[in-house]
C-alpha positions in Angstrom: 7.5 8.5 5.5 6.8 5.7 3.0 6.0 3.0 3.8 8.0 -0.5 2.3 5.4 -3.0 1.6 5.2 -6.1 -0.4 1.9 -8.2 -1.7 0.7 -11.2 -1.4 1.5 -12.5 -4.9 5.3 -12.1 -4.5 5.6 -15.0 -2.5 5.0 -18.7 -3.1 1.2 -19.5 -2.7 0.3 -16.4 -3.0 -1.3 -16.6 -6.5 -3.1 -19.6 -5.9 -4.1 -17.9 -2.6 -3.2 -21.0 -0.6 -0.8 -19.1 1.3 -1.6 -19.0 4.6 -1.6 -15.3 5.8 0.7 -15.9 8.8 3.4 -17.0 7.1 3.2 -14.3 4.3 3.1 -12.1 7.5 6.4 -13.5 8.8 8.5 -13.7 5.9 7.2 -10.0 5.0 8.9 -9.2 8.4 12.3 -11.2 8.4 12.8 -9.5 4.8 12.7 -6.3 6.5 9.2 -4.8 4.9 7.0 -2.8 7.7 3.6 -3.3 5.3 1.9 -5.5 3.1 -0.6 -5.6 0.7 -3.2 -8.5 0.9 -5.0 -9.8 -1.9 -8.7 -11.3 -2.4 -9.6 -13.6 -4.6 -13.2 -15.5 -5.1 -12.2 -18.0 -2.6 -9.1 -19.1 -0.8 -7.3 -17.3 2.7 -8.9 -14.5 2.1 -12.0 -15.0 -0.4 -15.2 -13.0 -1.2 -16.8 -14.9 1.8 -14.9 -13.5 4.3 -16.7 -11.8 7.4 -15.8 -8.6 9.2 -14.8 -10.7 12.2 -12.4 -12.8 10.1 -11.0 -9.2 8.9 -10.7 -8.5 12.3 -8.7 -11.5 12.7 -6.6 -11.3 10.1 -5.8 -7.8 11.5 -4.2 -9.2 14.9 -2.3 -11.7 12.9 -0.3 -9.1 11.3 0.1 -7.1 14.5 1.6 -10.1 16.3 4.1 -10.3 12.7 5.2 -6.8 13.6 3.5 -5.6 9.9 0.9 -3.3 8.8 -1.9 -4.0 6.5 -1.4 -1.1 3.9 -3.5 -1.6 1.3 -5.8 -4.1 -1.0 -5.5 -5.9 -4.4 -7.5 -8.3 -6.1 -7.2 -10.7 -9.5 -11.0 -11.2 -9.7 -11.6 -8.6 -12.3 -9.9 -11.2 -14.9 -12.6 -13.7 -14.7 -15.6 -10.9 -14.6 -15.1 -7.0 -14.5 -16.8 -4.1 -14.2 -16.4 -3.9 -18.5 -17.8 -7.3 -18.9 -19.5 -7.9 -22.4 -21.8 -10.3 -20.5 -24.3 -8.4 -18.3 -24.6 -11.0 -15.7 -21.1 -10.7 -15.5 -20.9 -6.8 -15.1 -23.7 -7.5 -12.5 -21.5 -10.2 -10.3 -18.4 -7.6 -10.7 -20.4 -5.0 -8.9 -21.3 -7.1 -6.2 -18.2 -8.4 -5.7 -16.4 -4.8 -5.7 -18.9 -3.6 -3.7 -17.7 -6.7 -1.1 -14.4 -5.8 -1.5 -14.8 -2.3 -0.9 -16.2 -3.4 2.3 -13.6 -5.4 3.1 -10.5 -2.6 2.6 -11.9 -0.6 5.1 -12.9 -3.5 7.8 -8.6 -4.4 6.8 -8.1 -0.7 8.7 -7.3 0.1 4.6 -7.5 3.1 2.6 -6.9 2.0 -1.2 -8.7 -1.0 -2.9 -6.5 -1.8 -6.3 -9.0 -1.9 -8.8 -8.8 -3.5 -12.6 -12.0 -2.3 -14.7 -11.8 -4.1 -17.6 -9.7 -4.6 -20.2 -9.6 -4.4 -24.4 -8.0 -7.4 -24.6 -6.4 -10.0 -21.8 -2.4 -11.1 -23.0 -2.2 -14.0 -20.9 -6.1 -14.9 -22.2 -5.2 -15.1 -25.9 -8.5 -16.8 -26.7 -10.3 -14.1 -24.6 -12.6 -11.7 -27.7 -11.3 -8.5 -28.0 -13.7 -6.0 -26.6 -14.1 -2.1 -27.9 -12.4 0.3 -26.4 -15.2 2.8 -26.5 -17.5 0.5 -25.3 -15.0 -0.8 -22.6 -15.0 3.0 -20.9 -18.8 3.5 -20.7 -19.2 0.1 -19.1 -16.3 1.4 -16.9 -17.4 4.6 -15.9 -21.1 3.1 -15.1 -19.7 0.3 -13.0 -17.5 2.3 -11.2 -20.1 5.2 -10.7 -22.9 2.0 -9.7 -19.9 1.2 -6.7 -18.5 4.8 -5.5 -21.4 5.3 -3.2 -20.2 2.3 -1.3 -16.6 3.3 -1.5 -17.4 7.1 -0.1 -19.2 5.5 2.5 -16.5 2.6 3.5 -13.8 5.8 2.7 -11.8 3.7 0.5 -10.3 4.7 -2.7 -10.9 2.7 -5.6 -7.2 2.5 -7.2 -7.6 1.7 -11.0 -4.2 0.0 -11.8 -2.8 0.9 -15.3 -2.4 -2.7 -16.4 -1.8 -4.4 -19.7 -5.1 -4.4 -21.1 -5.1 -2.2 -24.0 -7.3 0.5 -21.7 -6.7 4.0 -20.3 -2.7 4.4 -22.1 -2.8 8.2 -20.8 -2.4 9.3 -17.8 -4.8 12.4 -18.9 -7.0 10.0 -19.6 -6.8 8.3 -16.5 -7.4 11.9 -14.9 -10.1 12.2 -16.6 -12.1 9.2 -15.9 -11.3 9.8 -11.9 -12.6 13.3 -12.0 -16.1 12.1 -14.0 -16.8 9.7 -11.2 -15.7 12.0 -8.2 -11.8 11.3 -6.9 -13.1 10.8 -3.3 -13.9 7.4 -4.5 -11.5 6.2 -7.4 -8.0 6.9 -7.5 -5.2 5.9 -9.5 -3.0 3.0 -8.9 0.2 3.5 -10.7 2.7 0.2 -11.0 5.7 2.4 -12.6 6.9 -0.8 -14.9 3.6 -1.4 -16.6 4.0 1.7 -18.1 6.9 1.5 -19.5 6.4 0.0 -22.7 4.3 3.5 -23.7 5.3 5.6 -21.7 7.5 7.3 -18.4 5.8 6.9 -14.5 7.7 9.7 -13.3 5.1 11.8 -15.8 2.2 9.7 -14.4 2.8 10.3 -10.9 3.1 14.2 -11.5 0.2 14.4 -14.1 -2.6 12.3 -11.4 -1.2 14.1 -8.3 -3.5 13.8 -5.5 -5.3 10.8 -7.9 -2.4 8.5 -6.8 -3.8 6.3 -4.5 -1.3 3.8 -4.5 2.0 2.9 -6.4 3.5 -0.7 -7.1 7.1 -0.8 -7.6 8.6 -3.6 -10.1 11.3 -3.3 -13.1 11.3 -3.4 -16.8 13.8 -3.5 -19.8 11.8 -1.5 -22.8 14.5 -4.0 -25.0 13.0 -6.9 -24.1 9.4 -5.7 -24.5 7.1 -8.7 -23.8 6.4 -9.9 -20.1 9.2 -11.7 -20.0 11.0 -7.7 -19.8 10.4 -7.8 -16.4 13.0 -7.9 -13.7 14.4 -7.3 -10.5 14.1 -3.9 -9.0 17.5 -1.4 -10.7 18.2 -4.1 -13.6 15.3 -2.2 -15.6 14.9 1.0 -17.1 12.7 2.3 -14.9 14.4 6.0 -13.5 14.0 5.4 -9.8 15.5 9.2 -9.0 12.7 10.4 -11.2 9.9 8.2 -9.5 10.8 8.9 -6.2 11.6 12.6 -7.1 7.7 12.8 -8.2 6.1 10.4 -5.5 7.8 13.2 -3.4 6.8 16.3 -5.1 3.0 14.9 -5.3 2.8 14.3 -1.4 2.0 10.9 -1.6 2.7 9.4 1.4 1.0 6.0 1.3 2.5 2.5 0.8 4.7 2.2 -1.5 4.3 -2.0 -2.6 6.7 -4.5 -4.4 4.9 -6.9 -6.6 7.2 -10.0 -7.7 5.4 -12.0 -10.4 7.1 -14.5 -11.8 9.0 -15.5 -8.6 12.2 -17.1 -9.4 12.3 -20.7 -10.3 14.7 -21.8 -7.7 14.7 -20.1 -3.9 12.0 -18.0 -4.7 12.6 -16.3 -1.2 15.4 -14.7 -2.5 13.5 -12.5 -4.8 11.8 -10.7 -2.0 15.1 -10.0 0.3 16.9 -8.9 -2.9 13.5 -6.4 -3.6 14.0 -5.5 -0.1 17.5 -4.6 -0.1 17.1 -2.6 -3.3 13.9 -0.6 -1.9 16.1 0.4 1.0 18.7 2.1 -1.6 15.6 3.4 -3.8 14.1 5.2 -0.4 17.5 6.6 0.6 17.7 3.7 3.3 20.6 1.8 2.8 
């Protein structure tokens, strides 16, 4: 069965990793999710620094919550990716995936969400825009430089289709799994990115056994910009559809909301809301 998860960003804190992981492990719980997805950033809870022990740790928090730790994410790779123009940076994004790798599989995880690099950054506008050609090679070589590590840690390397002007295809995306070796990287599909350019029930079926994890948020294609997202069933995304192919692929991992921007007022309310509509979604309610 799937299981209901929710990540760390969708709460208040959580971006600024300043929320303390007990209490993301609590709410989780009194909204109803059985899972969560934790997130690592270069410092904060749960930062580049942190030991196997404090893994451990973290671990027994979210047993006494009642929740599991499904999966992984990070927000690192927009300061310094894998894609990097800068080679010290490519070299510092290696050794920080390399960590986190690590650290999925001492969380008891399976999937590390993983952002390459990007063409260009939307919320960077001064950021240079990078080649796309160029953006792939660097990609594949980083990634390839890291998959020992993951094989060895057996986590997945997710690579998130994200706004960044890179891998638009799901055959593409195929593509660049199966020239590293899919043991290692997966695909991590978030079914309202894609939107904009295309349909996630197509995704799912087209990666298959790629999918290493899926985030679930909302989208109206009329709006367009990032301010088109919205609150699970106001969008456009075809939820029969996605759950029809999540089905059909046998994926049975976590399936993980992801609320960014949180609402302005009672920002709580966002995630029982998510909650509720994941339980009619999964053929719960």
């Amino acid at each position: 069965m799937l299981l209901k998860s929710i990540n760390y960003w969708s709460y208040p804190g959580g971006l600024e990793a300043t929320l303390a992981l007990p209490q993301f492990f609590e709410w989780a719980k009194s909204h109803g999710f059985e899972a969560v997805e934790v997130c690592i950033s270069d410092d904060g809870v749960l930062g580049l620094d942190t030991t196997e022990a404090e893994c451990k740790q973290v671990l027994a928090m979210a047993e006494k919550a009642g929740v599991q730790v499904a999966s992984v994410a990070s927000g690192v790779y927009w300061g310094y990716s894998l894609a990097s123009e800068s080679a010290d940076d490519r070299a510092r994004a290696r050794k920080a995936l390399d960590k986190m790798v690590r650290m999925t599989s001492w969380l008891g995880c399976k999937t590390l969400l993983t952002i390459p690099g990007a063409v260009d950054v939307f919320f960077l506008p001064d950021r240079r825009v990078q080649n796309y050609a160029d953006v792939m090679a660097m990609t594949r070589e980083g990634l390839a430089a890291v998959a020992p590590a993951a094989l060895d840690a057996g986590v997945r390397m997710g690579i998130e289709n994200v706004w960044n002007k890179f891998l638009l295809s799901p055959l593409e995306m195929a593509q660049l799994i199966d020239d590293i070796g899919d043991k290692a990287v997966g695909a991590y599909v978030d079914v309202a990115n894609i939107l904009p350019y295309g349909h996630p029930e197509q995704w799912l079926r087209i990666l298959g056994h790629r999918v290493a994890g899926v985030h679930f948020k909302d989208f109206r294609r009329a709006v367009g910009t990032v301010e088109g997202f919205v609150d699970l069933l106001e969008g456009d995304v075809n939820w029969p559809e996605v759950i029809t192919a999540i089905n059909g692929i046998g994926y049975s991992g976590p399936v993980v909301a992801e609320l960014i921007p949180l609402y302005k007022h009672y920002p709580l309310v966002r995630a029982m809301n998510t909650s509720n509509a994941m339980d009619a979604i999964l053929g719960r309610a």
